[in-house]
N, C-alpha and C positions, 0 to 999 in steps of 0.2 A: 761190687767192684769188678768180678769178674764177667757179669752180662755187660756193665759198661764197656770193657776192655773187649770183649768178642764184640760187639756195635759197633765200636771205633773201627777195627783192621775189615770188618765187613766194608764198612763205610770208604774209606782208602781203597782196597781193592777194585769197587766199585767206580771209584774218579780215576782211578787209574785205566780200567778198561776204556770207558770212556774217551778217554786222553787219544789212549790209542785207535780208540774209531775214527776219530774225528781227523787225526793225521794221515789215516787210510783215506778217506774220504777226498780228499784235500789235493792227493796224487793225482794230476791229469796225465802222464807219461803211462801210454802204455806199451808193453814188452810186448816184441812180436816174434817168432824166431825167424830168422832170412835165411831162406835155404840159397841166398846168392853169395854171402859171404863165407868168406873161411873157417875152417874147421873153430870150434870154439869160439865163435865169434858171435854177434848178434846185433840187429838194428831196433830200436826205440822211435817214437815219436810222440812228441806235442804237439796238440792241434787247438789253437785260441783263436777265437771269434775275434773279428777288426769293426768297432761301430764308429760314425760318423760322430756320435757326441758321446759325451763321456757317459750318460745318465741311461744310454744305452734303451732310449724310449722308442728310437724307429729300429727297420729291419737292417742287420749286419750289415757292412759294405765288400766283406772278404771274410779270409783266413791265412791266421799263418802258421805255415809246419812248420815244426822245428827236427829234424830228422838227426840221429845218433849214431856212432858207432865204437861201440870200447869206450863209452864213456865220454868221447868227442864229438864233438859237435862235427856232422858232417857235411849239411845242409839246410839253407833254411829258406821255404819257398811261401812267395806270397799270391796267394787265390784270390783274385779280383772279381765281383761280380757285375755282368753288366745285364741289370734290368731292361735297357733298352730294348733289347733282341727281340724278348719273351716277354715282356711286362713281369710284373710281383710277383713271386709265387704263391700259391695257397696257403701253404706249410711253412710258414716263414720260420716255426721253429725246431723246422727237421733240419735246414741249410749246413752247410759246414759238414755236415758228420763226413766221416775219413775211413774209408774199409785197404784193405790191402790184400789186393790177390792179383791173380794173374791175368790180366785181358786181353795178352797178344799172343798168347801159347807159347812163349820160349823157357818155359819153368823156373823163370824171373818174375817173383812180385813184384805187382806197381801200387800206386796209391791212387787211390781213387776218391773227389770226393763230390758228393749229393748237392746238386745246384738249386730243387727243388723241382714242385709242380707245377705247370702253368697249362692255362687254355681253362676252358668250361670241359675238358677234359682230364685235364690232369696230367699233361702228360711231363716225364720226369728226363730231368736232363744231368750229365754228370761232367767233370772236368778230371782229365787223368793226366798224370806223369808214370811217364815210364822209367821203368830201371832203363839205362844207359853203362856197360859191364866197360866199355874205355875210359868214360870220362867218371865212371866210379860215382854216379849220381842221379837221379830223375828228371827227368826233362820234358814237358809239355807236349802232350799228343792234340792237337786242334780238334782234327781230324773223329775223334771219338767223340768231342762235345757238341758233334752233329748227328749223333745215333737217338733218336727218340726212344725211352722203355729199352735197355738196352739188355738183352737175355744171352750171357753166358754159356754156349755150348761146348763141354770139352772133349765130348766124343767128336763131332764135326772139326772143332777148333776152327769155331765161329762166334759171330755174336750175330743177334736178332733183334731187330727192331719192330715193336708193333704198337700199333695207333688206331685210331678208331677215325674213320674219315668222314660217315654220316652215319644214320642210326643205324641203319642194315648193313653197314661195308667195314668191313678191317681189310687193314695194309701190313703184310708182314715183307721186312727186308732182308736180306742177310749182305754180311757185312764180314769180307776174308782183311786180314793183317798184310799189306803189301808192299813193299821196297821204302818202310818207315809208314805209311800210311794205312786207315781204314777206308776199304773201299767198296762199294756195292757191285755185288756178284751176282744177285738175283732177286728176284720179287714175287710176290704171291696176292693176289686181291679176293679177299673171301667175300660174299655176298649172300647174305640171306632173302632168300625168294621164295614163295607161295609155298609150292613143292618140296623145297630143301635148299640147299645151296648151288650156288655157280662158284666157278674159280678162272684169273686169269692169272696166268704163270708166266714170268719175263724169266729169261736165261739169260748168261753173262752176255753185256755189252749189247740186250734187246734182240738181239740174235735171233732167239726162240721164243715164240710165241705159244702158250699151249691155252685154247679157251672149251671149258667143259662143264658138266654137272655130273660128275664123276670124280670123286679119290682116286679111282683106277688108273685115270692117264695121266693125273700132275707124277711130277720127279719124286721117291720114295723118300726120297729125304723130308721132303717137303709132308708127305703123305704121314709120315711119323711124330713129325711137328703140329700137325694140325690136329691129329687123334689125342696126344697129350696134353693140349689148348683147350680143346673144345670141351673136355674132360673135367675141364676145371673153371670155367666161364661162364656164362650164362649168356645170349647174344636178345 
């Protein structure tokens, strides 16, 4: 009786644990802390995928956030996507995912989320909202969902775009935060040639022209950028 009776409470213990994984599991809300809100305070989000039929057999047509605060409901924004632009992505089941950092350097998180891959390149496209601290809400940045591969710098407090334009050629752009918009500040065209490489460097507004086969004479900024790429790439 008493190997019975320790079998049983093993047994129970057991569907209990259980129990509780499966409710863990089950949670799509995830807790983020907002360094925008007030003292003790904190924002949450839901992020659900939106399909065209119920049986959910083609690719997504959106997503909808459900954004929190204290417990209330403080927003709830819907990500529409449109194939047309870009054609299908490769990754059709990366789409939707939902990160939240900061992309315009005001030490305000925003939401940011993963459009997918497109081209015989791949290349990756994202849809943002930004914090907005008047209207106490996030609000659609266009503007960013035209940054190709879009690389976070928070020493510069920039973002970078880079793409591959033919087999031998990359295009990197950079991209400042300006009066609500993302705008293009400068450009870089890498080219691999017999020798080594060539570089053509545009400055703000085409201004400046810099053409070389030298690191030494592009802008250092640039020069830092491409030492850490190149580093990690293969061309």
């Amino acid at each position: 009786m008493r190997i019975i009776y320790i079998i049983t409470c093993f047994c129970m213990l057991f569907c209990f644990a259980a129990c509780n994984q499966r409710k863990n599991n089950t949670n799509t809300i995830k807790s983020i802390p907002d360094i925008n809100s007030y003292k003790n305070d904190s924002i949450v989000y839901s992020n659900q995928l939106l399909y065209q039929d119920s049986l959910k057999l083609q690719e997504p047509i959106g997503n909808k956030i459900t954004v929190y605060r204290s417990n209330q409901e403080l927003q709830s924004i819907i990500c529409n996507y449109d194939w047309s632009e870009y054609g299908k992505p490769m990754d059709v089941k990366s789409i939707g995912k939902t990160t939240y950092e900061d992309v315009n350097f005001d030490n305000k998180k925003d939401l940011v989320v993963y459009l997918g891959a497109f081209g015989n390149q791949g290349v990756q496209y994202y849809q943002c909202y930004l914090w907005n601290d008047k209207k106490q809400k996030f609000l659609i940045s266009p503007s960013f969902q035209q940054i190709a591969n879009p690389t976070i710098n928070n020493d510069t407090r920039c973002i970078y775009s880079f793409s591959r334009t033919s087999a031998n050629e990359y295009e990197h752009i950079k991209y400042e935060f300006r009066n609500g918009i993302f705008v293009q500040t400068a450009s870089l065209v890498e080219r691999k040639e017999k020798n080594g490489f060539s570089y053509i460097e545009k400055r703000e507004n085409d201004k400046t022209v810099v053409k070389t086969s030298s690191l030494k004479d592009i802008d250092k900024e640039w020069k830092q950028y491409i030492i850490i790429l190149n580093s990690a790439t293969l061309l």
